[in-house]
Each structure stands twice: as structure tokens, then as C-alpha cells.
BAMI-242144 format. One line per field, with one value per residue: residue number from 0; x, y, z of N, C-alpha, C in turn. Coordinates in steps of 0.1 Angstrom, whole numbers, padded with zeros to 4 digits, always signed. Layout:
# residues N
seq: [NUM,...] .
n.c1: [X,...] .
n.c2: [Y,...] .
n.c3: [Z,...] .
ca.c1: [X,...] .
ca.c2: [Y,...] .
ca.c3: [Z,...] .
c.c1: [X,...] .
c.c2: [Y,...] .
c.c3: [Z,...] .
This chain:
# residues 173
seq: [0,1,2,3,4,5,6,7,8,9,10,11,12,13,14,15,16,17,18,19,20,21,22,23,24,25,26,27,28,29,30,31,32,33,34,35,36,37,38,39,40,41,42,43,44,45,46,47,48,49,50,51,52,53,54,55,56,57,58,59,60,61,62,63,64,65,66,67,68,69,70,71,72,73,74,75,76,77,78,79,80,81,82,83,84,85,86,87,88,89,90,91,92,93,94,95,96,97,98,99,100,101,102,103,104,105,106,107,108,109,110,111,112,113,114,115,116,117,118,119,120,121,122,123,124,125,126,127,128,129,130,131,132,133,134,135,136,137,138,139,140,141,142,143,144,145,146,147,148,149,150,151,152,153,154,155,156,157,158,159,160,161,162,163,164,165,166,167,168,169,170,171,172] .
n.c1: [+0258,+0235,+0199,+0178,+0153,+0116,+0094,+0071,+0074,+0089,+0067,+0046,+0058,+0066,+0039,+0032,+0050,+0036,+0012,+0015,+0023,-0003,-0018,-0008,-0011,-0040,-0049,-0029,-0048,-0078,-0092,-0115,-0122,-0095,-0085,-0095,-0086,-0062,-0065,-0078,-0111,-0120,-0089,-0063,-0047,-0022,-0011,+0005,+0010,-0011,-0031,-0054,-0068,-0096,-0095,-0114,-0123,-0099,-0099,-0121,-0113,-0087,-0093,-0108,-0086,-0071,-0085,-0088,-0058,-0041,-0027,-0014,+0014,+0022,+0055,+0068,+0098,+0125,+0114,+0113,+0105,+0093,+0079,+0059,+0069,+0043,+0035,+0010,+0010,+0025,+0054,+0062,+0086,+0085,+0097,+0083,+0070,+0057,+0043,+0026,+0006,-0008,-0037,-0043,-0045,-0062,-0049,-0035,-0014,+0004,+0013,+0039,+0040,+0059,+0066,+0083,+0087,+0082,+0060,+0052,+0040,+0014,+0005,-0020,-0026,-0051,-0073,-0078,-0054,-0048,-0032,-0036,-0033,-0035,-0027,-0012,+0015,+0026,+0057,+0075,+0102,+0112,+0103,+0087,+0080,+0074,+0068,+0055,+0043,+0049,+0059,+0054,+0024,+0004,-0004,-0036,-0038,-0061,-0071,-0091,-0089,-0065,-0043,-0033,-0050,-0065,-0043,-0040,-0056,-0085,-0084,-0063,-0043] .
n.c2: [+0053,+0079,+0082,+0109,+0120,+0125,+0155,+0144,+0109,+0118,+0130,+0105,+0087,+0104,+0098,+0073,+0070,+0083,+0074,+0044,+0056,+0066,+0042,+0033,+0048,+0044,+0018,+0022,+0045,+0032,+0040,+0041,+0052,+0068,+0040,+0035,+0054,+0047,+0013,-0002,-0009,-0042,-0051,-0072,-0090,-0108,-0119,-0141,-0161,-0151,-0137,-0139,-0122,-0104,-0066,-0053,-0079,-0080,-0056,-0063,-0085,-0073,-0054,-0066,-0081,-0059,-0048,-0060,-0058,-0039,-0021,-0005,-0005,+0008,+0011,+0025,+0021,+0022,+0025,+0015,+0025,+0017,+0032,+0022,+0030,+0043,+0056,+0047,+0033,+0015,+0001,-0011,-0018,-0018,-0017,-0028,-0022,-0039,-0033,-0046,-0049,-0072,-0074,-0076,-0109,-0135,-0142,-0121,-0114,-0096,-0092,-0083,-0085,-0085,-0077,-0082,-0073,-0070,-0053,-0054,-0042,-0033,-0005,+0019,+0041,+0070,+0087,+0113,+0119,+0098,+0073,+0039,+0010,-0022,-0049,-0067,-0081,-0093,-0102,-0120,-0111,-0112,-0129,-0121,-0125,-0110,-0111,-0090,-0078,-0067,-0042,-0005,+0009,+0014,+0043,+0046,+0046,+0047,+0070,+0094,+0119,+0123,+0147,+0147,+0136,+0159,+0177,+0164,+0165,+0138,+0130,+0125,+0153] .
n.c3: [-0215,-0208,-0211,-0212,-0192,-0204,-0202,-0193,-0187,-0166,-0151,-0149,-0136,-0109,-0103,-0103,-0074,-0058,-0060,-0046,-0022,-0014,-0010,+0008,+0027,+0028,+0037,+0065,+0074,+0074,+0048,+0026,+0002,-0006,-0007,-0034,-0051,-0060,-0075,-0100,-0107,-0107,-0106,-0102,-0079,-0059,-0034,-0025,-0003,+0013,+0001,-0029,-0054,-0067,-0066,-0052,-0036,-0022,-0006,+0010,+0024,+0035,+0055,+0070,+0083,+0095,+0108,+0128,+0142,+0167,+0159,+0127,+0099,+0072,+0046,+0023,-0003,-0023,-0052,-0085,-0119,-0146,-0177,-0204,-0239,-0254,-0231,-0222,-0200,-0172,-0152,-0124,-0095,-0059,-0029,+0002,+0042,+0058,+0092,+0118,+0151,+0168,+0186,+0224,+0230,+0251,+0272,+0276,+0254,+0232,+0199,+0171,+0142,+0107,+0077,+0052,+0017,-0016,-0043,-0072,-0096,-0120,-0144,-0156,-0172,-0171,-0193,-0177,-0169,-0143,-0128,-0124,-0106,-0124,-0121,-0097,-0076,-0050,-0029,-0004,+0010,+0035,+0067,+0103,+0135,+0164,+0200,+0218,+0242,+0262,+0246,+0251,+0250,+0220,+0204,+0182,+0145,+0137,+0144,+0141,+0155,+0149,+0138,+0110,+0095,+0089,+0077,+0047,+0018,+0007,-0016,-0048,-0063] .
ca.c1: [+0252,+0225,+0190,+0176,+0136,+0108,+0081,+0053,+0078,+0089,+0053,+0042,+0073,+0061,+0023,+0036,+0050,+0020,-0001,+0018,+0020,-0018,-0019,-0004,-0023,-0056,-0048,-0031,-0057,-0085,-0098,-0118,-0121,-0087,-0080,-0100,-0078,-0053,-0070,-0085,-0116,-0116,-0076,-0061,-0041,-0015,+0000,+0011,+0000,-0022,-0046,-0056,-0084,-0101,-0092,-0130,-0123,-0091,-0105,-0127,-0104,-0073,-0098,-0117,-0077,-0067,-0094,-0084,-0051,-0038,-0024,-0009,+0022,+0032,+0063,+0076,+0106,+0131,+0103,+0119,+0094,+0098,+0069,+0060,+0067,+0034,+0030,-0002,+0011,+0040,+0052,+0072,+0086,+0086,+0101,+0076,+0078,+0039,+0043,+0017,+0006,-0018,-0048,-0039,-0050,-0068,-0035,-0031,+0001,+0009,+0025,+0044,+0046,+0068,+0067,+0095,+0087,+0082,+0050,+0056,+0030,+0015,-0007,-0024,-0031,-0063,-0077,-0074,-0036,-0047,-0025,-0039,-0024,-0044,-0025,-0004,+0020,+0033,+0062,+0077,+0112,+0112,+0090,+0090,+0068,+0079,+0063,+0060,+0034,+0055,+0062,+0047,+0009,+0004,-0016,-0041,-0034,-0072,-0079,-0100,-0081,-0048,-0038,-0029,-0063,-0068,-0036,-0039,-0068,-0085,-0083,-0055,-0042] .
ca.c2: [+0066,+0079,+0088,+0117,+0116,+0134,+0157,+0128,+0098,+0124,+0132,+0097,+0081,+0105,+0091,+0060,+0069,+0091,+0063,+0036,+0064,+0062,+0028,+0029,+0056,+0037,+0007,+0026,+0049,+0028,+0048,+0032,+0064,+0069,+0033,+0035,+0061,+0034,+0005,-0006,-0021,-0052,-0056,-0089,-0090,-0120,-0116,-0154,-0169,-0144,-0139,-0138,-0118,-0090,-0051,-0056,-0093,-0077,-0046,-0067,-0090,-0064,-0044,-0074,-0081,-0050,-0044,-0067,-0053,-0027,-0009,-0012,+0007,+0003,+0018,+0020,+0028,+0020,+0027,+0018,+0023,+0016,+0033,+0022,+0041,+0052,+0068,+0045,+0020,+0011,-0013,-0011,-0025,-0012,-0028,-0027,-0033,-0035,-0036,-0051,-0053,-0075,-0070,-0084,-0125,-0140,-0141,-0104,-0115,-0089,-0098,-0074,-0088,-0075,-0084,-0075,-0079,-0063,-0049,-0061,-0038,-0029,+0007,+0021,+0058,+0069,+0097,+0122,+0114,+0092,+0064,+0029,-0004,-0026,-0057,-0067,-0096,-0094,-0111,-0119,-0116,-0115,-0125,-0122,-0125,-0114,-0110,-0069,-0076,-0053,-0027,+0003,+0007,+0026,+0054,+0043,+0057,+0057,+0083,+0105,+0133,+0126,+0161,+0140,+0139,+0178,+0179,+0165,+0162,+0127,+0126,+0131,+0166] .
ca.c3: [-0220,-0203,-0217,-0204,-0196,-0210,-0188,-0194,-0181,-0146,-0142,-0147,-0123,-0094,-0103,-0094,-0065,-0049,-0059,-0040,-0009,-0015,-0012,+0026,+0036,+0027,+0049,+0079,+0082,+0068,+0044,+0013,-0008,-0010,-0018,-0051,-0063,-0060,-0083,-0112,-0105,-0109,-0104,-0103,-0068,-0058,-0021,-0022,+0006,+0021,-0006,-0041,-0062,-0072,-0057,-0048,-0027,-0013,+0000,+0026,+0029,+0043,+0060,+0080,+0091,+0097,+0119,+0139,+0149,+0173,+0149,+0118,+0098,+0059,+0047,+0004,-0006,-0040,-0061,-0097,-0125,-0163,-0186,-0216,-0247,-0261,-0221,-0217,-0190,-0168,-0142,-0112,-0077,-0048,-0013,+0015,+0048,+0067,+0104,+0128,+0161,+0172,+0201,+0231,+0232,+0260,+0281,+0274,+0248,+0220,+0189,+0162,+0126,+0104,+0065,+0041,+0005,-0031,-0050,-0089,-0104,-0138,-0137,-0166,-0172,-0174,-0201,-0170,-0162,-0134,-0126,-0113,-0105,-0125,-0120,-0083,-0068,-0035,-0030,+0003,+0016,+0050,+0077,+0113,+0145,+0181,+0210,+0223,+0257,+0268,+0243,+0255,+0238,+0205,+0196,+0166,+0138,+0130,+0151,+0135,+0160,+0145,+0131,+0100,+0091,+0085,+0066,+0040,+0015,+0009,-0032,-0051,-0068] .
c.c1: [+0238,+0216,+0184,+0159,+0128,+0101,+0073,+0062,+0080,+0076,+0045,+0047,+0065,+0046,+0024,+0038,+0041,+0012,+0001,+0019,+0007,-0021,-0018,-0008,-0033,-0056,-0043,-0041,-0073,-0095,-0101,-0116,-0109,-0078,-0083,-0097,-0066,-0054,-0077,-0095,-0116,-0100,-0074,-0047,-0035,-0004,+0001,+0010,-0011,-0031,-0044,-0069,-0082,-0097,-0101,-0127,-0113,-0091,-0113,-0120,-0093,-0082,-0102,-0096,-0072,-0076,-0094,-0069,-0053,-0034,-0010,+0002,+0026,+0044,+0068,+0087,+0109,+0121,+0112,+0105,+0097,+0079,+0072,+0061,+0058,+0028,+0011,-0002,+0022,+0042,+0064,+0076,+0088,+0090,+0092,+0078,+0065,+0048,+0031,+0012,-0007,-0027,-0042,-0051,-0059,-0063,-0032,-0020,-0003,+0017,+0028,+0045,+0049,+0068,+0073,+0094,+0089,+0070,+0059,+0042,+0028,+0000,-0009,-0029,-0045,-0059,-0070,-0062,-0034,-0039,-0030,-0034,-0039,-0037,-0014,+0001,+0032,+0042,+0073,+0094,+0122,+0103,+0090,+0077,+0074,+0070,+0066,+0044,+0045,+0062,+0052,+0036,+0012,-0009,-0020,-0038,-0046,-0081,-0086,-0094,-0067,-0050,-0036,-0046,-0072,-0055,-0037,-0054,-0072,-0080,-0067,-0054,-0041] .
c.c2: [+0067,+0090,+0099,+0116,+0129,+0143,+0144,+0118,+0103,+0122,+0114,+0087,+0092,+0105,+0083,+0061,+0074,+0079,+0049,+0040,+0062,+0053,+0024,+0034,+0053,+0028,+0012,+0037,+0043,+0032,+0042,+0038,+0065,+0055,+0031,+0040,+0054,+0022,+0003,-0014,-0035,-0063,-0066,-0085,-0102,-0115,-0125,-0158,-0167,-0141,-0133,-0137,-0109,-0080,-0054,-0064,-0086,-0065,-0051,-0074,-0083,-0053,-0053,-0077,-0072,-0043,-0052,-0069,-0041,-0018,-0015,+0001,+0002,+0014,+0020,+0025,+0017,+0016,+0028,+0015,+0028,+0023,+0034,+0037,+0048,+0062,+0060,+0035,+0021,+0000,-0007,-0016,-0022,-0019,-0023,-0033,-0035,-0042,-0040,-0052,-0057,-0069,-0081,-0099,-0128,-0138,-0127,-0106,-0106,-0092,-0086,-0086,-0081,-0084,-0074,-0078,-0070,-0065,-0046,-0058,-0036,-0017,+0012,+0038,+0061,+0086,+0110,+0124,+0106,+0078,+0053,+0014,-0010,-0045,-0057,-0079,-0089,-0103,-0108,-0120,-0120,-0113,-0127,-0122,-0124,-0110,-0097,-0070,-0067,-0043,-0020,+0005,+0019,+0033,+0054,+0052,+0061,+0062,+0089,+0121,+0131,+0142,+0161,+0140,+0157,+0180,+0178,+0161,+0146,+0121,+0135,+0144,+0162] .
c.c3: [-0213,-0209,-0207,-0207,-0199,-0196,-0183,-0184,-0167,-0145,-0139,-0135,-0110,-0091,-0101,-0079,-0055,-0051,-0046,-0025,-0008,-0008,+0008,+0034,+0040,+0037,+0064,+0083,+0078,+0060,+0025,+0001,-0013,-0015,-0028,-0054,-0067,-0070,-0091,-0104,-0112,-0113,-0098,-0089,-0062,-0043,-0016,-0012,+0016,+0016,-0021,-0044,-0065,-0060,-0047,-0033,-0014,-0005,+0016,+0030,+0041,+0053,+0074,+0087,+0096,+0110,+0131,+0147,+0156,+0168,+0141,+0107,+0087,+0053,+0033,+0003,-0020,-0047,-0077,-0103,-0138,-0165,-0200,-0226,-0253,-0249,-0215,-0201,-0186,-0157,-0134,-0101,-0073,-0033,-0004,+0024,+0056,+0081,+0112,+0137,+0165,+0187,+0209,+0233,+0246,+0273,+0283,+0265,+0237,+0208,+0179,+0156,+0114,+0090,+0060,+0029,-0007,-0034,-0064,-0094,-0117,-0134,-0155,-0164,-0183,-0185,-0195,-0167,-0152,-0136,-0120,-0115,-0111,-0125,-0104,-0081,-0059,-0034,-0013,+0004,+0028,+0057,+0090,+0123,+0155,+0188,+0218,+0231,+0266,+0269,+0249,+0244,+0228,+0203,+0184,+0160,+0133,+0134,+0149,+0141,+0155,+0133,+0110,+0087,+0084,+0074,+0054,+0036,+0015,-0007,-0033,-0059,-0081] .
């Protein structure tokens, strides 16, 4: 038998998922503003072997790496997401896939890495209806590394002339 859902649980389900779009926007175009519509300060963050802390820690953290690729590409999809019944909180997982490409090495070599895992959140709704991850574990299930010195180069994505940038606004609606 199937339950049929309320307004509050839709609207809150595609507040999850705008949030976690959020989330990929802020790192491929590096944009800090719009990762704090994303997190609770002081969110507790677990991406198992790559790092563990606070929103705060992991903000310079993914930022000081990310700055140090050629360019970088995350991707979400099967976004399932249970919310609690009193509508204050929920949890959900999402499959990501982040792509990579490193700066060319000493040698001039290129590398693509390619991580396949799951985000196993918990978000809390604020007064306003805002939505933020206030707890996170990363969980990996595929990982790869090849060598692309001689895929054709990529156009950053954090352009500032990407078109992408005018589109849309930087806060959410």
C-alpha cells in the first residue's frame, strides 16, 4: 500500500535535493557563499579517508585541494530522502560521482580521478524553511585514477565568463 505525501514532506524532499545541487555548485565553481546555504555551522563531516571535521575545517580543506586542480566536476543523483514526522529533520543518500583533473606535474602528466560513493546525511529545517546538512559521511565505492596527458584541455569552470554565472542567482529562492 502506498502512502501518499503531504505538501511539507514534497517541499521538503526537493529542499534536499536543491541543497545537495548547492553543494556541487559551491565546489565546482568555488563559491563560499553559496556553500553556507548548504551547512550547519559547525557540521560534523566524515569523507573516510580524505578528511574529517567541522563544515568550517572542510571548507579550507576542499578548497586548498581543489585549487589545485585543472578542473573539477561533481555530479548527484538517486537522492532518497526520509523526513521525520514532526517535519523538523531528515536524512538522506545520495550517489556522487566528483571528477578531477589534475595540473600538469613536472613531466607535463595529467591525471583524471574519478570517485564513486554516497552522501549519508542528516539536515535540519530551519524556522525559515531552510534546509541544512548538519551532520555528513562520505562513503566511497569506487575509485579510479588514469592518466588523460592527452585528453584535450578543459575549460575552467571557474570562469567568472562562464554564461552560468549570470544565470542563475547565488542564494537560494
Amino acid at each position: 500500500m502506498t502512502q501518499s505525501m503531504t505538501l511539507d514532506e514534497l517541499v521538503a524532499r526537493q529542499s534536499v535535493g536543491d541543497g545537495l545541487c548547492r553543494y556541487c555548485r559551491s565546489l565546482d565553481r568555488m563559491d563560499r557563499d553559496l556553500y553556507w546555504t548548504v551547512f550547519e555551522p559547525g557540521a560534523r563531516l566524515d569523507y573516510g579517508q580524505y578528511f574529517a571535521g567541522s563544515a568550517e575545517e572542510f571548507l579550507e580543506w576542499v578548497w586548498q585541494a581543489h585549487s589545485a586542480m585543472q578542473s573539477h566536476s561533481h555530479q548527484i543523483t538517486n537522492v532518497l530522502t526520509e523526513v521525520d514526522a514532526d517535519g523538523a529533520g531528515a536524512v538522506s543518500e545520495s550517489y556522487v560521482t566528483v571528477c578531477l583533473r589534475t595540473k600538469p606535474d613536472e613531466d607535463g602528466k595529467t591525471s583524471d580521478i574519478v570517485d564513486r560513493g554516497r552522501y549519508l546525511d542528516r539536515w535540519i529545517r530551519h524556522p525559515d524553511g531552510a534546509w541544512r546538512i548538519s551532520d555528513r559521511r562520505f562513503v566511497t565505492d569506487i575509485a579510479q585514477v588514469q592518466d588523460a596527458s592527452s585528453a584535450p584541455p578543459v575549460v575552467a569552470v571557474r570562469d567568472l565568463r562562464d554564461p552560468s554565472y549570470q544565470l542563475f542567482s547565488r542564494a537560494p529562492r
